[in-house]
N, C-alpha and C positions, 0 to 999 in steps of 0.2 A: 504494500500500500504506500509506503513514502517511497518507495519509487515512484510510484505513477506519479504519485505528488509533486515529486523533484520534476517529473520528465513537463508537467503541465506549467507549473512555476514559472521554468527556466524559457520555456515558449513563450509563454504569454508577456514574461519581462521581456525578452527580444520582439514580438512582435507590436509588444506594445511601444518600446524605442525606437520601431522602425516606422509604424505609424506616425506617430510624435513629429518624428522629422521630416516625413514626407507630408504633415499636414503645415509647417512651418513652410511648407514651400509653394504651396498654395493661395490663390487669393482670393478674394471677399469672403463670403462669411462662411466658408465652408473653410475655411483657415482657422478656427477658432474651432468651431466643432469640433473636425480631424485631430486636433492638437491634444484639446481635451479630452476626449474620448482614447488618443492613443497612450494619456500621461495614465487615465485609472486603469487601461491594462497594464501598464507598464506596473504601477505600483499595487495592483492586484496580484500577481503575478510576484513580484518581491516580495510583499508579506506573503504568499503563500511557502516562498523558499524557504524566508526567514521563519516560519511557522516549522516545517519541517528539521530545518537547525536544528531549534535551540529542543524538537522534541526529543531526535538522534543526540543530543550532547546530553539531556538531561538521564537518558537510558543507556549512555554509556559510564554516565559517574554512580548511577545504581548500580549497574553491574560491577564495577571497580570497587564499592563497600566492600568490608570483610563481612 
């Protein structure tokens, strides 16, 4: 499961950066949308990573208890 996790994450932060930038390239008001629209994938997508991190480090310092 935190594979697929990682695998969607790491997409959606790329495709959401890629949007981002191809909406900054854009003009009138579909330049503002694109943009926005590609920043909450982008940061959807990073909190999903960063969700799965901190869940893989917290289940690795349980396992490392005596």
């Amino acid at each position: 499961m935190q594979k697929k996790l990682t695998v969607i994450g790491c997409a959606m932060w790329i495709v959401g950066l890629a949007v981002s930038i191809i909406g900054l390239n854009l003009t009138g008001s579909e330049r503002s949308w694109v943009s926005i629209a590609g920043n909450v994938v982008f940061l959807i997508g990073l909190g999903i990573t960063g969700y799965v991190w901190v869940k893989k480090k917290k289940d690795e310092d349980k396992n490392a208890e005596p």
